[in-house]
C-alpha positions as CSV (number, residue, x, y, z in Angstrom):
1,X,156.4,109.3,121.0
2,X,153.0,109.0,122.0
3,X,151.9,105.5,124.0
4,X,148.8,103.7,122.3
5,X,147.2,104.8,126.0
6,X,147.9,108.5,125.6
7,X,146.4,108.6,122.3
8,X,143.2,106.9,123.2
9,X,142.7,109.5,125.9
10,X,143.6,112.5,123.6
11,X,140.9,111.1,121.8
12,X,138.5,109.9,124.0
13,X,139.3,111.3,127.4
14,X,140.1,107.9,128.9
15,X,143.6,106.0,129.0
16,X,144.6,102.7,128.4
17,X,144.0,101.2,132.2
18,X,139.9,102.1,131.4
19,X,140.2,99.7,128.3
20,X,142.3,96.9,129.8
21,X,139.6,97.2,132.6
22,X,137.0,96.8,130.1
23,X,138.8,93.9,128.5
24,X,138.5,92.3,131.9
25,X,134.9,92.1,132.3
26,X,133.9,91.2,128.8
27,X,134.6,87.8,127.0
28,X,135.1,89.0,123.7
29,X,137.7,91.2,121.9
30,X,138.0,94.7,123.2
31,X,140.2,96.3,120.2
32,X,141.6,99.9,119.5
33,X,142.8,100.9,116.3
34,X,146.5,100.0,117.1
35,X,144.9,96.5,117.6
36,X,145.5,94.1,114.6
37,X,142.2,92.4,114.7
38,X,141.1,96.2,114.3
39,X,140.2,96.3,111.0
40,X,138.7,92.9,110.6
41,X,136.3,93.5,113.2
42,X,135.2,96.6,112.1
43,X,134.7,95.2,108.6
44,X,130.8,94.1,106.9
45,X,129.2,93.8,103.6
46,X,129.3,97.4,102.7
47,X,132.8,97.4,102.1
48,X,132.6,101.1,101.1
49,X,131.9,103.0,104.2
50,X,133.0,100.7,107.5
51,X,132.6,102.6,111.7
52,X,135.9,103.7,112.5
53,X,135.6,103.5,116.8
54,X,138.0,104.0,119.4
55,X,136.7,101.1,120.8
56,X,135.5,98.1,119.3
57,X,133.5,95.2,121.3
58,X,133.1,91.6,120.1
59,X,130.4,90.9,121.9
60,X,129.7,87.3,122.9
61,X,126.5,87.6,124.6
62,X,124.1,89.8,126.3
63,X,126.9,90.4,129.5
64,X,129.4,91.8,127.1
65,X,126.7,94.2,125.2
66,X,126.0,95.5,128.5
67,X,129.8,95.8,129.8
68,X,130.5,98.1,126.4
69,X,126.8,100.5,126.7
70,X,127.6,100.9,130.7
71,X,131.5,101.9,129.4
72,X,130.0,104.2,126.7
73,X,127.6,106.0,129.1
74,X,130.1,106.3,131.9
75,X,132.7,108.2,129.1
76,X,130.2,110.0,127.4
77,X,130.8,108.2,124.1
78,X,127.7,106.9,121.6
79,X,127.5,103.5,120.8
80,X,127.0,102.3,117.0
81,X,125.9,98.7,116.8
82,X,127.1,96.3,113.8
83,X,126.1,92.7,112.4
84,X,126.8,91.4,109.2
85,X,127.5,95.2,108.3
86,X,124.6,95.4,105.6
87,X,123.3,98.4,107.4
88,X,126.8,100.3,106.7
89,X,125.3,101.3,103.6
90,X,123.4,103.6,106.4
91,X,126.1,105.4,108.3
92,X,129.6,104.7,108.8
93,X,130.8,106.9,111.7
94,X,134.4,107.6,113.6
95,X,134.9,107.4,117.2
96,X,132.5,106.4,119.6
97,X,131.7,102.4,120.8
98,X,131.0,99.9,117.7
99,X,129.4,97.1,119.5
100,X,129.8,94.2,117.1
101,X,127.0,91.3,117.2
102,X,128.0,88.8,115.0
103,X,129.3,86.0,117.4
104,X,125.7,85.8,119.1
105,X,123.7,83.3,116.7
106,X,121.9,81.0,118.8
107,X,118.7,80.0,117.0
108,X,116.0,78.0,118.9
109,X,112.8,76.8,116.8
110,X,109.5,75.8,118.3
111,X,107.7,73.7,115.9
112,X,104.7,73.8,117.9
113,X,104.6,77.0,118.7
114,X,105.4,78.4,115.1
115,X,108.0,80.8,117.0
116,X,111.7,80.7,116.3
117,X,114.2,82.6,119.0
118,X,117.1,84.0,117.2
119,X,120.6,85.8,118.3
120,X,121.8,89.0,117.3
121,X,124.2,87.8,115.0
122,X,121.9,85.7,113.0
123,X,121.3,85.9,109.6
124,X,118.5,84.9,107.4
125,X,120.0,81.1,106.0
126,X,120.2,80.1,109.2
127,X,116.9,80.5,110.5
128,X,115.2,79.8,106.9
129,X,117.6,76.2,107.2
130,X,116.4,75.6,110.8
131,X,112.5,76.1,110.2
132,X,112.4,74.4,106.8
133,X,112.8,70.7,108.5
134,X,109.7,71.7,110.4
135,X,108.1,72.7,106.8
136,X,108.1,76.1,108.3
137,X,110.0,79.8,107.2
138,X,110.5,82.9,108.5
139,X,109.4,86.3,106.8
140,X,113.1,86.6,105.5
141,X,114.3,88.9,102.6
142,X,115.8,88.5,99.4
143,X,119.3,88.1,100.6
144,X,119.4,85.0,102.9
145,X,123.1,86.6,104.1
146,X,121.2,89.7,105.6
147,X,121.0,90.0,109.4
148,X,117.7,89.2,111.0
149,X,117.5,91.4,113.6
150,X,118.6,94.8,111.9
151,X,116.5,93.6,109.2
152,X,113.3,92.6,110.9
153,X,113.3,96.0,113.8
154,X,113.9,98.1,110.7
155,X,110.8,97.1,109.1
156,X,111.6,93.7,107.3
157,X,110.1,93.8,103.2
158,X,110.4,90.1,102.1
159,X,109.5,87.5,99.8
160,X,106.1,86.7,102.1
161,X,105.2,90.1,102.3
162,X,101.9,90.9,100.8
163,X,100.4,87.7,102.3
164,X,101.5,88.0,106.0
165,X,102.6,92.0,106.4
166,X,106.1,93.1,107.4
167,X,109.0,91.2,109.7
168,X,108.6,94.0,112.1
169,X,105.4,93.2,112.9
170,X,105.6,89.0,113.4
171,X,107.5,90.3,116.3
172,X,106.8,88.8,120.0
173,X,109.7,89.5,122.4
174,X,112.9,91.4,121.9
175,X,115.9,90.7,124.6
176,X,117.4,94.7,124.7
177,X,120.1,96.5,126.4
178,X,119.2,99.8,127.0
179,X,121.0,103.3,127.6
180,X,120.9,102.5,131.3
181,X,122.7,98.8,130.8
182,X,119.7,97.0,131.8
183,X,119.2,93.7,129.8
184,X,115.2,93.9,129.1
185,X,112.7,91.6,128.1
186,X,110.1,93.4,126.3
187,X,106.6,92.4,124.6
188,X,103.7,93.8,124.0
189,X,102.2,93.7,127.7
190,X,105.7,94.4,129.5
191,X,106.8,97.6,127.9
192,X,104.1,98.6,125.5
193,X,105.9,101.9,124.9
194,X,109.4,99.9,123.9
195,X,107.9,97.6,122.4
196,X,106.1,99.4,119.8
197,X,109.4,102.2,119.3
198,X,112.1,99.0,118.3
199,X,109.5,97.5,116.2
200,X,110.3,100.1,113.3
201,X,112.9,102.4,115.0
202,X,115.5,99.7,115.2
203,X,118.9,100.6,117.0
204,X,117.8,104.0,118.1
205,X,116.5,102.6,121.8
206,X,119.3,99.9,122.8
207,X,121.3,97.2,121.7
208,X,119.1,94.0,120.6
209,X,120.5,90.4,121.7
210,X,117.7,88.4,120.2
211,X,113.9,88.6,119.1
212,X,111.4,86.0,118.8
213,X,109.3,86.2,115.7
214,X,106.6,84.2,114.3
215,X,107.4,81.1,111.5
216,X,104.5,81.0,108.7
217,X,103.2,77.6,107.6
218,X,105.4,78.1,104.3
219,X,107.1,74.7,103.0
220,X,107.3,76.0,99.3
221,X,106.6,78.6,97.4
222,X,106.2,79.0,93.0
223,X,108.7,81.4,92.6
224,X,111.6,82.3,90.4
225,X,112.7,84.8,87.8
226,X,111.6,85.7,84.3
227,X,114.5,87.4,82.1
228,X,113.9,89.4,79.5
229,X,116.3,91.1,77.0
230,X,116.2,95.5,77.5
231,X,114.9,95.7,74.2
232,X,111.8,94.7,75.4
233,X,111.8,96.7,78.6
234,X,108.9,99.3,77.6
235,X,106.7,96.5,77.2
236,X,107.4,93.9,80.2
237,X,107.4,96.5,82.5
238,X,104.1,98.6,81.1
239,X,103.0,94.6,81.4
240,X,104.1,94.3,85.1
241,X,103.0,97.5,86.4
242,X,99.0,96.4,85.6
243,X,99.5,92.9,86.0
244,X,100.9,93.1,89.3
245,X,98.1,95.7,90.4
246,X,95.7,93.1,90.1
247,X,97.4,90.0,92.0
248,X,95.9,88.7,95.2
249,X,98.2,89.0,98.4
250,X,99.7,85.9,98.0
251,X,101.9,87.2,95.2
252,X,104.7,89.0,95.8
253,X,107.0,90.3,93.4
254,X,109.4,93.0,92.1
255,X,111.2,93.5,88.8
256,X,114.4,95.1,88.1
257,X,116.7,96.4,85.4
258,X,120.0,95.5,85.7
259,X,123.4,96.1,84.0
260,X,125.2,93.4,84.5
261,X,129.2,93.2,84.0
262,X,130.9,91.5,81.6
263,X,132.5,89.3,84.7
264,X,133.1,85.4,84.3
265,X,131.3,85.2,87.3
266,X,128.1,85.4,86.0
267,X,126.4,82.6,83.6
268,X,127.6,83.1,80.2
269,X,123.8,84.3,79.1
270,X,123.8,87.3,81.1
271,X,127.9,88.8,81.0
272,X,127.7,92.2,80.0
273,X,124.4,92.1,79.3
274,X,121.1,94.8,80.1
275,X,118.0,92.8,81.4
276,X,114.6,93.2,82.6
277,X,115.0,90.7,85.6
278,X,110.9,90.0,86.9
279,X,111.1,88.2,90.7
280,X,108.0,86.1,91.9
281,X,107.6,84.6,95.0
282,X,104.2,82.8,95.3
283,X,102.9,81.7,98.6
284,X,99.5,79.6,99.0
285,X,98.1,76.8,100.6
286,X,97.5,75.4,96.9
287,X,100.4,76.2,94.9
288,X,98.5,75.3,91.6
289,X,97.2,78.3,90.9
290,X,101.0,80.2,90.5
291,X,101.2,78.8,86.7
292,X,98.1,81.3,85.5
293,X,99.1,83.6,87.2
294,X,102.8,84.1,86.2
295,X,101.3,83.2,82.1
296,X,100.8,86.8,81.0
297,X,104.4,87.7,82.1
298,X,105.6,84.4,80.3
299,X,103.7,85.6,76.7
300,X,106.1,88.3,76.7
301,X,108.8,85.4,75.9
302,X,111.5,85.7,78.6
303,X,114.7,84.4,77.7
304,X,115.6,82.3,80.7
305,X,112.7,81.3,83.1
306,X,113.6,79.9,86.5
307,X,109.8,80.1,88.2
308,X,109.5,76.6,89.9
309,X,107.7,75.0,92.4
310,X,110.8,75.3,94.7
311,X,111.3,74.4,98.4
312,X,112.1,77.7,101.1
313,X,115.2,76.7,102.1
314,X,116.3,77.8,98.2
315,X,114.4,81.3,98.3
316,X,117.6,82.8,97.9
317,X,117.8,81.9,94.4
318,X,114.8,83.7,93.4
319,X,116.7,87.2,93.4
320,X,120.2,85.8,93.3
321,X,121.8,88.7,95.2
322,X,125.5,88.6,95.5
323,X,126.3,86.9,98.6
324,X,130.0,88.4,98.6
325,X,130.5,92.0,100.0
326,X,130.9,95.0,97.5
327,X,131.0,98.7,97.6
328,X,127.7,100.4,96.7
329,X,125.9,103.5,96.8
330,X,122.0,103.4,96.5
331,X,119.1,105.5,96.3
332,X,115.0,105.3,97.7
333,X,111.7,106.0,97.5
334,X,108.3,104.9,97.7
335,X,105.6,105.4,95.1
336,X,101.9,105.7,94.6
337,X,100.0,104.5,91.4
338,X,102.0,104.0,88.4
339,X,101.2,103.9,84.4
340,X,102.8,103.9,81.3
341,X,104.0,107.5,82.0
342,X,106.0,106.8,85.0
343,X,107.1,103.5,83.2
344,X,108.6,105.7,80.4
345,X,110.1,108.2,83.4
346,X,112.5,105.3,84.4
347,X,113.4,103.8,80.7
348,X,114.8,107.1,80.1
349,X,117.4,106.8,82.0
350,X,118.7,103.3,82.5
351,X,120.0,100.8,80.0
352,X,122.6,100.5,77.8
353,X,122.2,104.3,77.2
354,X,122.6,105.4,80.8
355,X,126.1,106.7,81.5
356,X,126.2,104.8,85.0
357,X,125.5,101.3,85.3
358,X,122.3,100.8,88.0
359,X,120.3,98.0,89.2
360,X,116.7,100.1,89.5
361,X,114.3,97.8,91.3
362,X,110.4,98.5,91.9
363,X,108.9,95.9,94.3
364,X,105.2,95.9,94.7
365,X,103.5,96.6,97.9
366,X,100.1,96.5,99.4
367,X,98.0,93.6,100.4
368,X,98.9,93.0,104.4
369,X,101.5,95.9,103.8
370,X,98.9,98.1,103.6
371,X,96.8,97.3,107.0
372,X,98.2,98.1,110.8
373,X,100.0,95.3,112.2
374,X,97.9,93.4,114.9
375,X,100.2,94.8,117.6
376,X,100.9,98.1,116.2
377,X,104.4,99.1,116.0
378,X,106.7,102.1,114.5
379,X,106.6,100.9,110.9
380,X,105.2,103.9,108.3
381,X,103.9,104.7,105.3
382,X,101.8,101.7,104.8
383,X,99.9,103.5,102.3
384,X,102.6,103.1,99.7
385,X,101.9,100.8,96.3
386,X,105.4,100.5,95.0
387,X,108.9,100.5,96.4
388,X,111.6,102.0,94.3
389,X,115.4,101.7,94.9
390,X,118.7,101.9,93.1
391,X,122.1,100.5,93.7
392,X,125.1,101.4,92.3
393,X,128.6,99.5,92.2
394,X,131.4,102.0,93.0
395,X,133.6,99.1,91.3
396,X,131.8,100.3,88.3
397,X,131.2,104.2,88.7
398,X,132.8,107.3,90.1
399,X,130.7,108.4,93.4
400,X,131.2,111.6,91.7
401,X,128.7,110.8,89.1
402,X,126.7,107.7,90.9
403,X,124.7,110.1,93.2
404,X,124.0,112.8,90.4
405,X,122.8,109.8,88.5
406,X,120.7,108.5,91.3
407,X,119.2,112.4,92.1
408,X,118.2,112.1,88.2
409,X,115.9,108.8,88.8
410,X,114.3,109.5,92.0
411,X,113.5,113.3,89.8
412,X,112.1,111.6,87.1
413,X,109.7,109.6,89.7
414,X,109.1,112.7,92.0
415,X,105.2,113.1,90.3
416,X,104.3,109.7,91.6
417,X,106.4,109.5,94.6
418,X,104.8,109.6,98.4
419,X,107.6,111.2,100.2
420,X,108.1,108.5,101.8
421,X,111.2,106.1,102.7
422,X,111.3,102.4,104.0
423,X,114.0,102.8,106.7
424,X,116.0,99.1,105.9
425,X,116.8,101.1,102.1
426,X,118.0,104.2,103.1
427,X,121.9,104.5,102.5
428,X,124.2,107.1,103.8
429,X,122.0,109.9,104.7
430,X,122.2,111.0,108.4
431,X,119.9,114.0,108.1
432,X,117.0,113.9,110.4
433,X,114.6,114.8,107.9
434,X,115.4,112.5,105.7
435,X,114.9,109.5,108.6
436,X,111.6,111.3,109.4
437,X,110.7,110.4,106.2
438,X,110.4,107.0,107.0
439,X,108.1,107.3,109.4
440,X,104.2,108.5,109.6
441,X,104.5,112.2,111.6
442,X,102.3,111.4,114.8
443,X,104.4,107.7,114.6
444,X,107.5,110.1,114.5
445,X,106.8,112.4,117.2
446,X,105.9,109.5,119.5
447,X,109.3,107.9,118.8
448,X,111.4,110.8,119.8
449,X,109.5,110.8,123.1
450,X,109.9,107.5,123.7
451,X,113.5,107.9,123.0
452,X,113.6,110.7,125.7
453,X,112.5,108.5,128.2
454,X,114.6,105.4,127.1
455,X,118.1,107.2,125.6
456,X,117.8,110.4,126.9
457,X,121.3,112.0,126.0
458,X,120.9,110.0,122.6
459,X,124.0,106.9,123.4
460,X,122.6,105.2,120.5
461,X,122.8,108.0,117.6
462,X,125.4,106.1,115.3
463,X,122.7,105.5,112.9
464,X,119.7,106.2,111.0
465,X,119.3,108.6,114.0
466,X,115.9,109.2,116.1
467,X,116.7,112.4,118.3
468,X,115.0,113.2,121.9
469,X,112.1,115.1,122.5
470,X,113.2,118.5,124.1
471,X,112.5,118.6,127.8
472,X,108.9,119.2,128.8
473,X,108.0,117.1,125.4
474,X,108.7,113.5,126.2
């Protein structure tokens, strides 16, 4: 019988004295699979996909991230990078070094600075409760259980978006470990090159520790959700798609249709149930204002109405996401213009009629979406109006009919659709020109040289991956 050291170097080409070594120098576990914290560690959000390496580091800080990239290098292994796991719905991958962040969640506000320093590990309820008692929030998402970091390099879409632009680029230091084990500090006048290439292309250039990012003046916002019964989809969203092309950049908003279970979970109004659910998140220095606005959506006589006047550190409420993790499968794209037509596109295939239950969201972009950052970073296809995604519950559906389902929608969309992808929605697809897709083609090329002169054997390809330039390129 075979040792747990002979199989970890017929797998990996190293023995068991390299790992106890390794255990040595860093503070945090240091698991194989024979290991019975193994699959605990390994474990996130996405609960259907989850990395399957032959080692596994628990990082504690910055010194341990930089132990387990020097190990990887010196074996020749890649290195996969995991926080709350959200991101597995991205790539799940075996072998390799899964460097696991979630112990580092140090968060440091500056009130007077308007800055907030924040761990690896972090996610978003943390930093939206440590901001709020300076009447301050962060450019956080829907789900205050997503990781900041992951979230914010990969672009960052949020319930402030149209009025201040994306997380990515509210951006002003990043703390990263890079292919060579150096622990940088990069900004904007240290490593303009770096700098630019994480803001965007996330874990394709190092291991993050922590970022500092800008805190908006935000104390409250009028925000909330409108419900509306399916039967009277055709006509709220035909409503939302021209009311919502009109709104100034201080609204931001989405709407989805969901299917909801028939699960005692959920309040007894919506159990089993098909919606129109509209999401509103109003952000001004005079909140007034949010009422007429939000009135034409209200004549269309929702059935439960939840917009408030309602303090940041309950944003979380306005799109209720699940907080517990689930197995899912979703779908992307971004969109153009949209009428009646494309409208009509979607309604024919979700709803009570649709033979896999979805949630099919379209969130509105533009206002500071649509202009360059102030220090311009990786993030593309600004140009986009509309966002459109899809998730699927694999409770609920076969995967065997989920992505048919899923190529069906994005189809029916294709004549409005940009090409484009936002990188933090992309699920399981590894294919390089699929990630390209995320990113403007100039922007693209620019990244893969910078990742030839950062990651030049491509260590960090467990992921949405960004490939080197080819010699004489970068």
């Amino acid at each position: 019988m075979s040792t747990s050291g002979e199989r970890n170097r017929e797998a990996t080409g190293f023995g068991g004295e390299a790992i106890e070594a390794l255990r040595k120098r860093v503070r945090g576990p240091v698991l194989t699979p024979d290991d019975e914290q193994y699959d605990t560690e390994r474990s996130g959000n996405q609960t259907a996909r989850s990395h399957r390496p032959a080692i596994l580091v628990g990082a504690g800080g910055p010194a341990d991230v930089q132990q387990a990239v020097v190990f990887a290098v010196r074996h020749g292994l890649p290195v996969a990078v995991q926080g709350t796991g959200h991101g597995l719905a991205a790539v799940a991958a075996e072998g390799g070094v899964l460097i696991n962040t979630s112990r580092m969640t140090g968060v440091r506000v500056n009130a007077e600075a308007g800055t907030a320093w924040v761990a690896a590990g972090v996610r978003w309820d943390q930093v939206i409760h440590e901001a709020a008692s300076a009447g301050l929030a962060p450019l956080a998402g829907s789900a205050p259980g997503v990781g900041v970091v992951s979230y914010t390099l990969g672009g960052g879409l949020g319930l402030l978006s149209r009025r201040y632009g994306y997380a990515a680029d509210h951006v002003r230091g990043i703390d990263v470990v890079t292919a060579d084990g150096r622990l940088r500090q990069v900004t904007a006048t240290s490593d303009p090159d770096l700098f630019w290439a994480l803001r965007g292309g996330r874990d394709n250039f190092g291991v993050v520790t922590g970022i500092e990012i800008d805190l908006m003046p935000v104390p409250a916002l009028y925000g909330g959700g409108l419900f509306f019964d399916f039967s009277s989809a055709r006509e709220v969203l035909d409503t939302y798609v021209r009311w919502s092309a009109g709104m100034p950049d201080e609204m931001t908003s989405s709407v989805a249709v969901i299917s909801f279970p028939d699960a005692p979970v959920l309040p007894p109004p919506l159990r089993g149930r098909h919606v129109v659910h509209v999401r509103i998140a109003y952000s001004a220095d005079d909140l007034g204002a949010g009422k007429d606005l939000v009135a034409p959506l209200r004549a269309l006589d929702p059935f439960n109405d939840t917009v408030r006047e309602l303090p940041c550190n309950e944003v979380g409420t306005i799109h209720n996401d699940p907080p517990v993790p689930g197995a899912f499968e979703s779908a992307t794209t971004l969109l153009g213009e949209l009428g009646s037509d494309a409208v009509g596109s979607l309604l024919d295939l979700v709803g009570p009629h649709a033979p896999v239950p979805h949630v099919v969201e379209l969130r509105h972009l533009g206002g500071r979406l649509a202009r360059p950052a102030d220090i311009a970073n990786a993030v593309g296809n600004r140009d986009a109006h509309y966002l459109l995604n899809v998730v699927s519950r694999l409770e609920r559906a076969d995967i065997g009919d989920i992505r048919p389902a899923h190529e069906r929608l994005l189809g029916a969309v294709a004549p409005w659709s940009t090409g484009g992808r936002a990188l933090t929605f992309l699920n399981g697809e590894r294919d390089t020109e699929y990630v390209r897709s995320a990113y403007d083609p100039a922007d693209y090329r620019r990244l893969t040289e910078i990742k030839a002169a950062y990651d030049p054997e491509n260590t960090f390809r467990l992921n949405h991956n960004i490939p080197p330039a080819a010699p004489g390129r970068a």
